[in-house]
N, C-alpha and C positions, 0 to 999 in steps of 0.2 A: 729552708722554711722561711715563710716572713710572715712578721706580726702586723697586723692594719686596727689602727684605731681613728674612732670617727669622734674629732672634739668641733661643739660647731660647724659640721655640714664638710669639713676639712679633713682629706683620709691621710694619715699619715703611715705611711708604708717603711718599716725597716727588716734589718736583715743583714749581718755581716759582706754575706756576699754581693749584695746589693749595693752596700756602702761603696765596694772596691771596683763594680760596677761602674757606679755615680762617679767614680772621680778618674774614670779614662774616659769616658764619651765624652767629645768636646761638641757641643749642643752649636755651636754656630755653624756646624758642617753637616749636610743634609744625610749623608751616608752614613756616619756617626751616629747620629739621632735614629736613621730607620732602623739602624745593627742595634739600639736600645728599644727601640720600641717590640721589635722582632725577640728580642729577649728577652722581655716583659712578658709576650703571648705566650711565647714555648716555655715558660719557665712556671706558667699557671699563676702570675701575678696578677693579671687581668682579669680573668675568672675569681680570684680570691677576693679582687673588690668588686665584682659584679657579690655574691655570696655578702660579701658586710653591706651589701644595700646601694653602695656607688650608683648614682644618676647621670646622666649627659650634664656637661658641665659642672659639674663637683668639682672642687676643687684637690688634687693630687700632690701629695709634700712625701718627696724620695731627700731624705737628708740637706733641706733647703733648696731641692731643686723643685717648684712649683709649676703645676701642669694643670690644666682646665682636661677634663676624660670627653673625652669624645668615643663614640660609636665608629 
């Protein structure tokens, strides 16, 4: 399960498992990044912030790792 709160237009997504997630994907490696984002969808992360309201461009905070949401 993960908790999303929207402070100022900024969703912030946590989650135990999430956390341990965020600190093996090395985000400079495109393969890495797609195996997280792919993880995001099937994991119903991305649905749960479509549901809190998430717009195109919103701003996206996974434990200081910040993401613009794109469609």
């Amino acid at each position: 399960a993960v908790e999303i709160t929207n402070e100022d237009g900024v969703f912030f997504v946590k989650g135990d498992w999430l956390l341990k997630l965020v600190q093996t994907v090395n985000f400079d490696d495109s393969e890495s990044l797609q195996y997280f984002q792919n993880v995001l969808i099937s994991s119903g992360v991305i649905d749960a912030l479509r549901e809190a309201g998430i717009e195109e461009h919103d701003t996206v905070n996974l434990y200081d790792i910040e993401f613009d949401f794109v469609e």
